[in-house]
TILUM-677672 format. One line per 5 residues: number of its first residue (from 1); their letters; for each residue x, y, z of N, C-alpha, C. Coordinates in pm, whole numbers, plus 50000, padded with zeros to 5 digits. Layout:
BEGIN
NUM	A	X,Y,Z,X,Y,Z,X,Y,Z | ...;
//
This chain:
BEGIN
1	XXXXX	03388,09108,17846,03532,09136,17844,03611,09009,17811 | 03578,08890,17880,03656,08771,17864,03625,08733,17703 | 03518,08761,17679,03451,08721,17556,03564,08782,17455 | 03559,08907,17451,03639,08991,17407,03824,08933,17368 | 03845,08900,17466,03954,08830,17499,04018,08764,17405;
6	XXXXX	03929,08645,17457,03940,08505,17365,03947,08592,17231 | 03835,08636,17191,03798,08688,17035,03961,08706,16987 | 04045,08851,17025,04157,08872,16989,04230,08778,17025 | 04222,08669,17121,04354,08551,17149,04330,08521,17004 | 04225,08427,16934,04196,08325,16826,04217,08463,16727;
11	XXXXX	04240,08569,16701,04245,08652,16568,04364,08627,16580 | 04453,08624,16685,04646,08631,16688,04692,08471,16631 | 04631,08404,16673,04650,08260,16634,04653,08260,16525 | 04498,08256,16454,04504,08286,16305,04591,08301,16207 | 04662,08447,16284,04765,08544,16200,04854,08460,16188;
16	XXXXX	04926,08426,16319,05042,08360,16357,05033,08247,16236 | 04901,08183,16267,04909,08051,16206,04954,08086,16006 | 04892,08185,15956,04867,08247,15877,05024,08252,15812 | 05104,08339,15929,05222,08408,15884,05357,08256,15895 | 05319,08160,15951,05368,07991,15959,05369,07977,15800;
21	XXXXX	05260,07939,15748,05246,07890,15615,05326,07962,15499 | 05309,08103,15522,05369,08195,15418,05528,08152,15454 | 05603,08127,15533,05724,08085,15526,05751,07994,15502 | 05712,07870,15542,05733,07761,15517,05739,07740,15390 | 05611,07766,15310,05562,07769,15148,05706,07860,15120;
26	XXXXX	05743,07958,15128,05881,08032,15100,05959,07947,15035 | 06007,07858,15205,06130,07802,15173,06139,07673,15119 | 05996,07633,15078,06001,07513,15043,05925,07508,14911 | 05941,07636,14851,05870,07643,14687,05917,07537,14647 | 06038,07493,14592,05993,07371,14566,05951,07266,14540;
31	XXXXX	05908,07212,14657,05823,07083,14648,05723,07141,14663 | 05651,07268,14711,05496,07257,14653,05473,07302,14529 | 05572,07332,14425,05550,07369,14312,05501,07300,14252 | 05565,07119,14299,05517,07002,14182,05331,06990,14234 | 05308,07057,14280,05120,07052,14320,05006,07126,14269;
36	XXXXX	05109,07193,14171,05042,07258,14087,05100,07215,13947 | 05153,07086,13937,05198,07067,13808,05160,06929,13817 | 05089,06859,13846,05073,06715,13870,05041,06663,13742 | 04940,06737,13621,04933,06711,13526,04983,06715,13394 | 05090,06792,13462,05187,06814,13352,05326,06680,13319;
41	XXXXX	05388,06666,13399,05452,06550,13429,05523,06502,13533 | 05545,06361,13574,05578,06259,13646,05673,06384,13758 | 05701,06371,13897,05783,06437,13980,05951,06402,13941 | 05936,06238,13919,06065,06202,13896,06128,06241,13752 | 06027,06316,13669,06137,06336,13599,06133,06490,13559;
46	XXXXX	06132,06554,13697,06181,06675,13680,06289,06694,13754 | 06330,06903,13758,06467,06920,13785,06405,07063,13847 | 06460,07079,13960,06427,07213,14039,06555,07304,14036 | 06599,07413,13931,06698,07492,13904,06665,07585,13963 | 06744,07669,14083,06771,07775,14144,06884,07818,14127;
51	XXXXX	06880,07964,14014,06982,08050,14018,06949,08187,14022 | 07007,08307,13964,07007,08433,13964,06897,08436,13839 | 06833,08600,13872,06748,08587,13714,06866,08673,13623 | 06841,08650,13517,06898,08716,13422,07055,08609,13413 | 07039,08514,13412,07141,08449,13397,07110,08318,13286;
56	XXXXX	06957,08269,13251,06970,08168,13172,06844,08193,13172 | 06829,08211,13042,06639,08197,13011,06545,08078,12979 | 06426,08088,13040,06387,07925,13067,06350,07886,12920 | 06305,08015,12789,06283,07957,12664,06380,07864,12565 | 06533,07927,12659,06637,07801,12595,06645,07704,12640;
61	XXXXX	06563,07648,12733,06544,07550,12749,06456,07435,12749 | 06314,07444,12648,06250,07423,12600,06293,07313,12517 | 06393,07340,12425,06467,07207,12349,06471,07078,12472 | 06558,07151,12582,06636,07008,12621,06453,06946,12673 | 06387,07023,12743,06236,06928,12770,06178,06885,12707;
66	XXXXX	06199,06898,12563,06105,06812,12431,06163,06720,12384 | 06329,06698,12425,06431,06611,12352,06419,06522,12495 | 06437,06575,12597,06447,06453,12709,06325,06420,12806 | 06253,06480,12764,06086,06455,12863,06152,06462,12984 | 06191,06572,13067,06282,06628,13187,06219,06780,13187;
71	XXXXX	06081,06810,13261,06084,06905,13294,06194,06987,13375 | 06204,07090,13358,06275,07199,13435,06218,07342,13491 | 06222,07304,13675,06163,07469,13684,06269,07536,13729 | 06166,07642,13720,06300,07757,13749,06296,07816,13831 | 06358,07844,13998,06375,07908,14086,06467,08013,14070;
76	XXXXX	06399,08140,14148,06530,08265,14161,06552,08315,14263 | 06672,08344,14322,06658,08422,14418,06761,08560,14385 | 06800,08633,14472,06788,08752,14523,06950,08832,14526 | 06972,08736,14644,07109,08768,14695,07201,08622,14724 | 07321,08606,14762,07320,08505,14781,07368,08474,14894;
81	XXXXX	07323,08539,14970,07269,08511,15106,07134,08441,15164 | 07053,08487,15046,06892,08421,15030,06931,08287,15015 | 07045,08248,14940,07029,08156,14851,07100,08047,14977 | 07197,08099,15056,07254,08015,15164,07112,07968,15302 | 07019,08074,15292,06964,08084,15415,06845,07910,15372;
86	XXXXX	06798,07977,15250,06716,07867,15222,06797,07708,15200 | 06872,07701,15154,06931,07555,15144,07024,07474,15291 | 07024,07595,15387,07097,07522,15514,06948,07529,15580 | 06828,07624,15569,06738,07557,15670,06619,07433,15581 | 06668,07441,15460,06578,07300,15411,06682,07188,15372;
91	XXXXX	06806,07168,15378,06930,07094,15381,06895,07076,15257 | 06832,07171,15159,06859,07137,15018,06752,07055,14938 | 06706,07012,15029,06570,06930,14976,06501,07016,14881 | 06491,06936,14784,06369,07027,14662,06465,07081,14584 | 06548,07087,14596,06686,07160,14496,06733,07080,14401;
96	XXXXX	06803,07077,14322,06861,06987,14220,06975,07013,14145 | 06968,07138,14146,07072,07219,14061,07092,07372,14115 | 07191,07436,14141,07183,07536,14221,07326,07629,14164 | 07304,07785,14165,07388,07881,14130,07474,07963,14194 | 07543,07902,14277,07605,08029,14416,07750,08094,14375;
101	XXXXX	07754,08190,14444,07894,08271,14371,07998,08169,14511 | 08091,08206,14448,08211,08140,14534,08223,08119,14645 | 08212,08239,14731,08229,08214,14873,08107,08163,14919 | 08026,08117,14872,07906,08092,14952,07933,07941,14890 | 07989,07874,14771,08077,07760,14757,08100,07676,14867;
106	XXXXX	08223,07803,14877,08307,07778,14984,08225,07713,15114 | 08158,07825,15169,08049,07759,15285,07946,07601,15284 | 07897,07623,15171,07831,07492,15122,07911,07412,15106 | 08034,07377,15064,08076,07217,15062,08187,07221,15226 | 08193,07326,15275,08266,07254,15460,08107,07258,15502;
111	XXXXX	08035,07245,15493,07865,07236,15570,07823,07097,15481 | 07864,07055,15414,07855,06911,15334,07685,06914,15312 | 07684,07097,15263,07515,07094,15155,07561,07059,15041 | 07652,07031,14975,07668,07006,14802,07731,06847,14819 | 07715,06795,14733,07785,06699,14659,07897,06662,14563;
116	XXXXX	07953,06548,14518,08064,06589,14464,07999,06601,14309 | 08123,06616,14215,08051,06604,14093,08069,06464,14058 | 08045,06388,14003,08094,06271,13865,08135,06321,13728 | 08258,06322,13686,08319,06416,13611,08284,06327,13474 | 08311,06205,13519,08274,06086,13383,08104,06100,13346;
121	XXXXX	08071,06109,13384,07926,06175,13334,07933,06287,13258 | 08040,06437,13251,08001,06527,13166,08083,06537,13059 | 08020,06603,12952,08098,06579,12848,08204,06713,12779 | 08197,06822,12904,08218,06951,12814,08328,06979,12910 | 08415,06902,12975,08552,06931,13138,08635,06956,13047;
126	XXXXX	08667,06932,12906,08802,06959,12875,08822,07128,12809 | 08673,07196,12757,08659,07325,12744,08660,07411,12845 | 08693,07366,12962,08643,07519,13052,08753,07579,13043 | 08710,07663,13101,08843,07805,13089,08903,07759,13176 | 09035,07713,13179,09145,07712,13315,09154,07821,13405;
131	XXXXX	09152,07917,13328,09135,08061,13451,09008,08045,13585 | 08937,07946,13511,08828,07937,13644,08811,07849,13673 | 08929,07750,13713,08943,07628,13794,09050,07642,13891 | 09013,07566,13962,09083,07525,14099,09063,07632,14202 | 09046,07755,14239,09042,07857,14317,08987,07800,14475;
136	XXXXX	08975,07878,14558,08996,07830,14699,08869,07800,14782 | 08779,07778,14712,08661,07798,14716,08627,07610,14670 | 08697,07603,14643,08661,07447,14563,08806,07396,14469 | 08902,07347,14560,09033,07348,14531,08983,07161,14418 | 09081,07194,14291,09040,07051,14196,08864,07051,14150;
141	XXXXX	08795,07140,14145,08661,07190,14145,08614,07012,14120 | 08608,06967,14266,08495,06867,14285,08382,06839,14285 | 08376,07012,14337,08215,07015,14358,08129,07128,14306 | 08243,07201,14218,08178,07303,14136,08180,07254,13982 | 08121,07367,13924,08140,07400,13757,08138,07515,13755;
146	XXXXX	08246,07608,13684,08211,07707,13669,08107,07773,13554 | 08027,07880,13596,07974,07971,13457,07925,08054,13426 | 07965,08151,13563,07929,08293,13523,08081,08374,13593 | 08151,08458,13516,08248,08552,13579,08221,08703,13575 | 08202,08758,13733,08155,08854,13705,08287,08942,13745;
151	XXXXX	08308,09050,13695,08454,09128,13692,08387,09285,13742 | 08483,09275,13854,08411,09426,13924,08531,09529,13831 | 08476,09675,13846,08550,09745,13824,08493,09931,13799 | 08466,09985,13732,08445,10125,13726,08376,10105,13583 | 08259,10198,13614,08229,10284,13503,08182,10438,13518;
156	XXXXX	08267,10432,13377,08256,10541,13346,08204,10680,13219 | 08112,10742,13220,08081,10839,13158,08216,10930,13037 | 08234,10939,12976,08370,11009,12916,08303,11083,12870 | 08218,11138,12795,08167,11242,12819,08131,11353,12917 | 08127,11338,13004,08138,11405,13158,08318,11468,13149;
161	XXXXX	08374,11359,13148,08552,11421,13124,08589,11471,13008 | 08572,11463,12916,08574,11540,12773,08735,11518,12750 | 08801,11561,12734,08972,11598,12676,09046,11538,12797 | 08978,11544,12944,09029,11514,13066,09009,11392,13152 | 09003,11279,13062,08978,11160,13089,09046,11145,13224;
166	XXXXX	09019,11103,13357,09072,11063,13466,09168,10905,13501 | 09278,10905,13555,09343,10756,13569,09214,10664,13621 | 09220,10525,13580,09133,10467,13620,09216,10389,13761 | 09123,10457,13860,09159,10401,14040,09064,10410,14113 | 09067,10373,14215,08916,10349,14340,08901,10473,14370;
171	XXXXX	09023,10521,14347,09041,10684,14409,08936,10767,14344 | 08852,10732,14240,08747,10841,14194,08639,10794,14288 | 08601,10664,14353,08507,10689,14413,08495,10727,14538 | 08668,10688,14613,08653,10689,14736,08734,10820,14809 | 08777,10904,14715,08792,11015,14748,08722,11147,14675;
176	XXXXX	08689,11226,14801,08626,11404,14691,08679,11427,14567 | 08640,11423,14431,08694,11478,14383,08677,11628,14309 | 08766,11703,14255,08782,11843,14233,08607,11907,14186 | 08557,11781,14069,08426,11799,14008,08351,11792,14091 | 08369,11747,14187,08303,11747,14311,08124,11697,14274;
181	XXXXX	08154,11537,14143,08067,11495,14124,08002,11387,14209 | 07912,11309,14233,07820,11223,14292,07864,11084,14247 | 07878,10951,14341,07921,10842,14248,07837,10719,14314 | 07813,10614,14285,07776,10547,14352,07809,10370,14322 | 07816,10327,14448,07861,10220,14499,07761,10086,14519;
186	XXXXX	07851,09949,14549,07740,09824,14591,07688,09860,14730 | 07562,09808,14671,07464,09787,14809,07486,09634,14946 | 07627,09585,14847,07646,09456,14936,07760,09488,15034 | 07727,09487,15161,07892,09490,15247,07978,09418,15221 | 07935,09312,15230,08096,09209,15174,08202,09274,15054;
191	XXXXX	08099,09312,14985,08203,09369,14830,08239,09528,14855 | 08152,09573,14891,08174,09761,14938,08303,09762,15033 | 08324,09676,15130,08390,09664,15253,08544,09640,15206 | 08517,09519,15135,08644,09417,15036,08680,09543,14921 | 08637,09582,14884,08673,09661,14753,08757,09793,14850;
196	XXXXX	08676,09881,14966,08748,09942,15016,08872,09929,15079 | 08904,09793,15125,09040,09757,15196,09094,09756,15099 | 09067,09693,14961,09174,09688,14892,09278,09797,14817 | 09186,09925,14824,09195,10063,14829,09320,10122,14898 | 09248,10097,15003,09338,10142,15100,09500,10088,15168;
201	XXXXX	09472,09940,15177,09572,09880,15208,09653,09761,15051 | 09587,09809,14980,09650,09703,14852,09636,09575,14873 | 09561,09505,14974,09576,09388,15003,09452,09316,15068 | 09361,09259,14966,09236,09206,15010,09196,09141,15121 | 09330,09070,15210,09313,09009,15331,09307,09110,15449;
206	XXXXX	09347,09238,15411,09381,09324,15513,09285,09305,15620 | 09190,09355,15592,09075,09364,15657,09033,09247,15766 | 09132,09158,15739,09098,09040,15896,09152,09089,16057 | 09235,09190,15990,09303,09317,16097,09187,09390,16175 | 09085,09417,16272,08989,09496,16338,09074,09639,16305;
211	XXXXX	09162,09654,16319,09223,09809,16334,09178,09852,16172 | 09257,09770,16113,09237,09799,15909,09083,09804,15919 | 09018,09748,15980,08822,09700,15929,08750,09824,15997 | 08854,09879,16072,08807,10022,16136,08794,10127,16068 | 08948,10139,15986,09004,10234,15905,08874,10196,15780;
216	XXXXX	08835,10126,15730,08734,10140,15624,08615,10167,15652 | 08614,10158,15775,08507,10202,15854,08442,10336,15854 | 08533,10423,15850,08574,10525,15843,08565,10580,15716 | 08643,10534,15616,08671,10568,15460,08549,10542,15435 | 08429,10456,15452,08344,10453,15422,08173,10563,15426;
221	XXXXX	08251,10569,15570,08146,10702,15660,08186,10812,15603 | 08306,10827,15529,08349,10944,15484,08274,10973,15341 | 08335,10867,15294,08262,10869,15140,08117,10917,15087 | 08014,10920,15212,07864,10946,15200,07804,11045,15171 | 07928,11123,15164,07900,11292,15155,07932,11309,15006;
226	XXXXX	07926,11210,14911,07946,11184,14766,07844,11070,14720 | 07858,11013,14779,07745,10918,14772,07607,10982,14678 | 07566,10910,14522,07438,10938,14505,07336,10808,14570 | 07397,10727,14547,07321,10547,14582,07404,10479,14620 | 07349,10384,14706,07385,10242,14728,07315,10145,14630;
231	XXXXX	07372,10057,14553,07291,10007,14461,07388,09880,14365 | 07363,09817,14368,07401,09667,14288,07315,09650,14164 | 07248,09744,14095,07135,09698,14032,07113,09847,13929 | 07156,09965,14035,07118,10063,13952,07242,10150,13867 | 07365,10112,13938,07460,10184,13891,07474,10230,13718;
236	XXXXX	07435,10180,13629,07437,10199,13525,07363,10256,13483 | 07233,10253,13538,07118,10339,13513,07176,10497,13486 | 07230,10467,13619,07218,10650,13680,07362,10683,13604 | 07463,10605,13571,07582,10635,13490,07493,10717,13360 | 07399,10617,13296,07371,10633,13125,07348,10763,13126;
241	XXXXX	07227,10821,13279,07109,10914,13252,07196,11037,13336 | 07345,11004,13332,07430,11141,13386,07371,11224,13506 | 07369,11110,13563,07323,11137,13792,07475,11076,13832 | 07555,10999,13743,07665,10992,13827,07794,10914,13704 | 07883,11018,13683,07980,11009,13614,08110,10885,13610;
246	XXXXX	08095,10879,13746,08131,10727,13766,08054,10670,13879 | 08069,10509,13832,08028,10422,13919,08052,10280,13952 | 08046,10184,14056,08129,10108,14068,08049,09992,13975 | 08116,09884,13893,07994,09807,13786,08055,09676,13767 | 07971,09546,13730,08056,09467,13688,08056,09461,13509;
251	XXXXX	08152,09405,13471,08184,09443,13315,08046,09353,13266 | 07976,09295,13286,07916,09241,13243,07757,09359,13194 | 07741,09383,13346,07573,09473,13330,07611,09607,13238 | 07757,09725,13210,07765,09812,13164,07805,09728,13026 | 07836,09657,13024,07828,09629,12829,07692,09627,12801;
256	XXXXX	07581,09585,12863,07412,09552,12840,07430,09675,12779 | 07420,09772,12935,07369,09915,12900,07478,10001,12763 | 07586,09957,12748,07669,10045,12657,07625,10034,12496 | 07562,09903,12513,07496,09895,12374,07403,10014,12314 | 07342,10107,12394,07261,10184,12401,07370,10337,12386;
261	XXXXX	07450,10301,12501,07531,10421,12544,07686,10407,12524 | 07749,10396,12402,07864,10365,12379,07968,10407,12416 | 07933,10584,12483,08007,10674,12565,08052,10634,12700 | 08027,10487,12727,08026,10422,12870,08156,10367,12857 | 08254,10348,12929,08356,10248,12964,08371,10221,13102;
266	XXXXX	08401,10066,13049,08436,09982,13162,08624,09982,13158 | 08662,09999,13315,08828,10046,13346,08863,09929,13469 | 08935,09884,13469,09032,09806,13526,09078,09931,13645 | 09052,09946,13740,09120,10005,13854,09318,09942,13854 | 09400,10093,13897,09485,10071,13866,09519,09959,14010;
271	XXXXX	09471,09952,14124,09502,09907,14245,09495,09746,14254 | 09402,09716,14123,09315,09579,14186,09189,09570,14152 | 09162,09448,14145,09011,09453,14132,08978,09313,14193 | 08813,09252,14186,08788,09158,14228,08710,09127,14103 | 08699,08962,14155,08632,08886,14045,08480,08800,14160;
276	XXXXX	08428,08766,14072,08322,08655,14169,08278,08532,14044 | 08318,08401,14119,08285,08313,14005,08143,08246,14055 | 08025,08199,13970,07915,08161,14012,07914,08023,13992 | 07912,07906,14016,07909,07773,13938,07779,07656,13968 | 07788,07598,13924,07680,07491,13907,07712,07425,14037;
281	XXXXX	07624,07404,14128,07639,07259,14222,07541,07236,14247 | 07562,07051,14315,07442,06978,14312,07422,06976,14488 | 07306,07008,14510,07273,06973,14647,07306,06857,14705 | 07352,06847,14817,07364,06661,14900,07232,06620,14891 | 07119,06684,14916,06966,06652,14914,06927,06572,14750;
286	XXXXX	06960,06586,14657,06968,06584,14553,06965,06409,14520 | 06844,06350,14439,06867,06218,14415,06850,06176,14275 | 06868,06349,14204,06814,06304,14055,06919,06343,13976 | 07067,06289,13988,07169,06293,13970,07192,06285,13787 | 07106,06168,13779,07128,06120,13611,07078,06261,13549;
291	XXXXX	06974,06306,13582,06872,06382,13535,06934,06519,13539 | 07001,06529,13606,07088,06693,13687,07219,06713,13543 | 07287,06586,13516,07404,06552,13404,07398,06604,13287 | 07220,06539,13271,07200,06578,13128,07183,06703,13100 | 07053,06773,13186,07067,06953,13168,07209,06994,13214;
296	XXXXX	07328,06967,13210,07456,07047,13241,07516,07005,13119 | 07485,06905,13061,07562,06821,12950,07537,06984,12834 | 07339,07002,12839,07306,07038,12750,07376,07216,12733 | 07323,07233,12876,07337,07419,12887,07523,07407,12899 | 07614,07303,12830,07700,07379,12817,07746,07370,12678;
301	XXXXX	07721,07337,12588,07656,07278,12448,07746,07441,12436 | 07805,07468,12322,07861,07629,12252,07739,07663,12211 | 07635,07615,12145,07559,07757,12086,07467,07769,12243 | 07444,07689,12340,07373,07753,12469,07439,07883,12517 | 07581,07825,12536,07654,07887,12612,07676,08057,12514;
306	XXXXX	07700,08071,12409,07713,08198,12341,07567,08260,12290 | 07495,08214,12330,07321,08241,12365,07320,08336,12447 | 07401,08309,12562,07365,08365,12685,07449,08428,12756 | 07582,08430,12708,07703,08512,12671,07693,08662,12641 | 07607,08647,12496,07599,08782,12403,07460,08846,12441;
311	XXXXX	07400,08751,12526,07284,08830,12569,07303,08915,12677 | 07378,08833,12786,07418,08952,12933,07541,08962,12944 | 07598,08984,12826,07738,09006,12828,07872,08957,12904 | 07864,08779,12922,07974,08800,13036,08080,08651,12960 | 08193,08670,13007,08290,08619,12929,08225,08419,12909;
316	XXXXX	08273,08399,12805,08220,08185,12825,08277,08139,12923 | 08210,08019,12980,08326,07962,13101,08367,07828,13062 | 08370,07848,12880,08425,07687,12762,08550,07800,12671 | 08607,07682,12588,08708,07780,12519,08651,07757,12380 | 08560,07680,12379,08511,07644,12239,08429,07748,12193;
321	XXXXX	08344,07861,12251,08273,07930,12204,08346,08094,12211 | 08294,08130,12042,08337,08234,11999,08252,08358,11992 | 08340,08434,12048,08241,08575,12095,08317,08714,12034 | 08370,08698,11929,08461,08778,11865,08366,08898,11819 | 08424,09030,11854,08367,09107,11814,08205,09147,11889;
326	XXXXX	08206,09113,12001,08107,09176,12063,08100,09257,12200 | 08232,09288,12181,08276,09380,12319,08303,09319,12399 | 08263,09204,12445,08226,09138,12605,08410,09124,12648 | 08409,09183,12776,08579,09183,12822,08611,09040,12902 | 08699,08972,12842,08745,08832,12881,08875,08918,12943;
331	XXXXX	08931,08861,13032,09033,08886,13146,09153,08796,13035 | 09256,08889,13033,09394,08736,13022,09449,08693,13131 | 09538,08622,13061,09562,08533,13235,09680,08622,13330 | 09742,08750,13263,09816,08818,13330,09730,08920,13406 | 09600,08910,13363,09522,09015,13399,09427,08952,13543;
336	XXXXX	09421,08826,13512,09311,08746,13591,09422,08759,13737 | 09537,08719,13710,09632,08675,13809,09630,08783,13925 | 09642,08921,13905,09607,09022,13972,09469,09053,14034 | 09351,08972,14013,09201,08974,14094,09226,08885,14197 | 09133,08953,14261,09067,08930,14445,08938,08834,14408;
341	XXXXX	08925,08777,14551,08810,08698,14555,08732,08823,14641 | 08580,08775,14712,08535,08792,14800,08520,08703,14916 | 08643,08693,14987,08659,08565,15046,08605,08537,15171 | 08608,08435,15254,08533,08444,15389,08630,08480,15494 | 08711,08613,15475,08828,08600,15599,08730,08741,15701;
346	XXXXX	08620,08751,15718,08609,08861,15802,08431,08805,15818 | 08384,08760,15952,08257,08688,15982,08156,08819,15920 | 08052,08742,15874,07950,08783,15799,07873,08947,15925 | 07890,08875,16050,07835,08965,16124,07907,09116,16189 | 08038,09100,16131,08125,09184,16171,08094,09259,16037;
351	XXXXX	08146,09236,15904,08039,09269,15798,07967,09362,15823 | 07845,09325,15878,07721,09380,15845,07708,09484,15969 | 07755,09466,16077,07828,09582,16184,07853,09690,16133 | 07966,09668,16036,08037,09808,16014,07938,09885,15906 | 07876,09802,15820,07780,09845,15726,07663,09937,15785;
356	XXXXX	07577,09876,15896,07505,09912,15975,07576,10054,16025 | 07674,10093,16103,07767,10184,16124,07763,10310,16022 | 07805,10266,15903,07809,10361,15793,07676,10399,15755 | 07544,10365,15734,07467,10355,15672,07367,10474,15825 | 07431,10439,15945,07377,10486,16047,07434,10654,16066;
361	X	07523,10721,16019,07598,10832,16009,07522,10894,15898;
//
């Protein structure tokens, strides 16, 4: 029996010990990446890039590693919540270059994980789009760059409406309507939550109100009985293949798919909409600063940047590159002036409360 014992104590250890490594190795891909590259080249003169996939392909970047003997790997993550969890419990170490949408910005430079920039080092500050500077997230963008804008808003099927095209408002998703068709929404609370206050109360801050964060609470639990998906990923799918006539999208992923399906439009909600800006920052962990300059110098170069523009459709974040004639919807500045952030006025855990709530009905 004791024998026995022990046996299963040392199998739990094992595991334990087992299920240690698999995390650690997680969060610290990384630096064990360079251990499988030892023969490829020197540690110091590489660059550990963590961003979104589908945002920059590693074959365009092949030039800058043959022109500057500067390997570059490529990390991805998920959500960018993944992306906060891993850089506050490794303070960034192993990072070099990193992709976070705004509010998670925001969090990283009052937690003093980012660094500032050196502006005299880059060569491309006088092209960016003014529309995506200074915002509250990184006021005088010290410590950002911007270069991805993603623009929430509706899509929609017009074929499904035929002669009876519908006003474009939140109101198709968040109320029954007559067609009494199926629609579907983000799988992220922050934006599902934020997009519904703004619905309801016209005013993106509302929701710091518990009473207002109730009321969507509600609008939300209501909405489920329309609901085809929760989904950040699939909405377009199920738009193209007519499972859901509208759906909530950013202008970027339904231009991909409209190329295919031209019957698709992307609509400006009459209420409001939100924007999310993604930008370049450098970890505080970060000591390969020279090395970090040059791949930003390069990937903002016009033919990089309209590379990767016309590939996932999303507006330049330079004024030098021309995208005329390929659908992709650039915001004007009377248009920009009217978007929402996803800001940090309502704690992440209150969030995910009410989400939990809805998802539990």
């Amino acid at each position: 029996m004791i024998r026995r014992l022990l046996s299963s104590w040392s199998v739990r250890c094992v595991m334990v010990g087992i299920w240690t490594v698999i995390v650690i190795g997680f969060l610290y891909t990384p630096q064990l990446s360079h251990l499988f590259h030892v023969d490829e080249i020197r540690e110091d003169k590489s660059i550990n890039l963590f961003v979104w996939p589908m945002m920059i392909t590693a074959e365009q970047l092949v030039p800058f590693e043959q022109e500057t003997g500067i390997k570059v790997y490529m990390h991805y993550y998920e959500s960018n919540e993944e992306l906060l969890q891993k850089l506050r419990v490794t303070q960034g170490k192993g990072y070099d270059l990193v992709m976070p949408a705004d509010y998670i910005v925001d969090i990283l430079r009052k937690e003093k994980l980012i660094q500032k920039i050196d502006t005299s080092k880059l060569t491309f500050l006088k092209y960016l789009n003014p529309l995506l500077l200074n915002h509250y997230h990184d006021p005088g963008n010290q410590y950002s760059i911007p270069y991805f804008l993603g623009i929430y808003g509706l899509g929609v099927d017009t074929h499904y409406f035929g002669d009876n095209q519908p006003p474009a408002t939140w109101k198709l998703l968040f109320e029954h309507q007559p067609q009494g068709y199926e629609v579907t929404i983000t799988d992220v609370p922050r934006r599902a939550i934020a997009i519904a206050g703004k619905y309801l109360f016209g005013n993106a801050q509302a929701i710091k109100d518990p009473a207002k964060l109730a009321e969507v609470e509600k609008l939300l639990i209501r909405q489920k009985a329309w609901i085809r998906m929760y989904t950040d990923i699939r909405g377009e799918d199920l738009l193209a293949t007519k499972n859901c006539p509208v759906v909530m999208t950013i202008a970027s992923d339904l231009w991909m798919i409209k190329r295919e399906h031209p019957h698709l439009a992307f609509v400006l909600p009459a209420e409001g909409t939100f924007v999310a800006i993604d930008s370049f920052v450098i970890p505080a962990a970060s000591e390969k600063q020279d090395l970090v300059y040059q791949l930003l110098n390069y990937m903002y170069q016009p033919k990089f940047i309209k590379y990767h523009a016309t590939r996932y459709g999303f507006c330049p974040p330079t004024t030098n590159v021309d995208i005329a004639g390929s659908g992709i919807f650039c915001p004007t500045k009377e248009q920009f002036a009217k978007f929402d952030f996803f800001q940090n006025v309502v704690p992440e855990s209150d969030l995910n409360n009410v989400w939990v709530s809805v998802l539990a009905h």
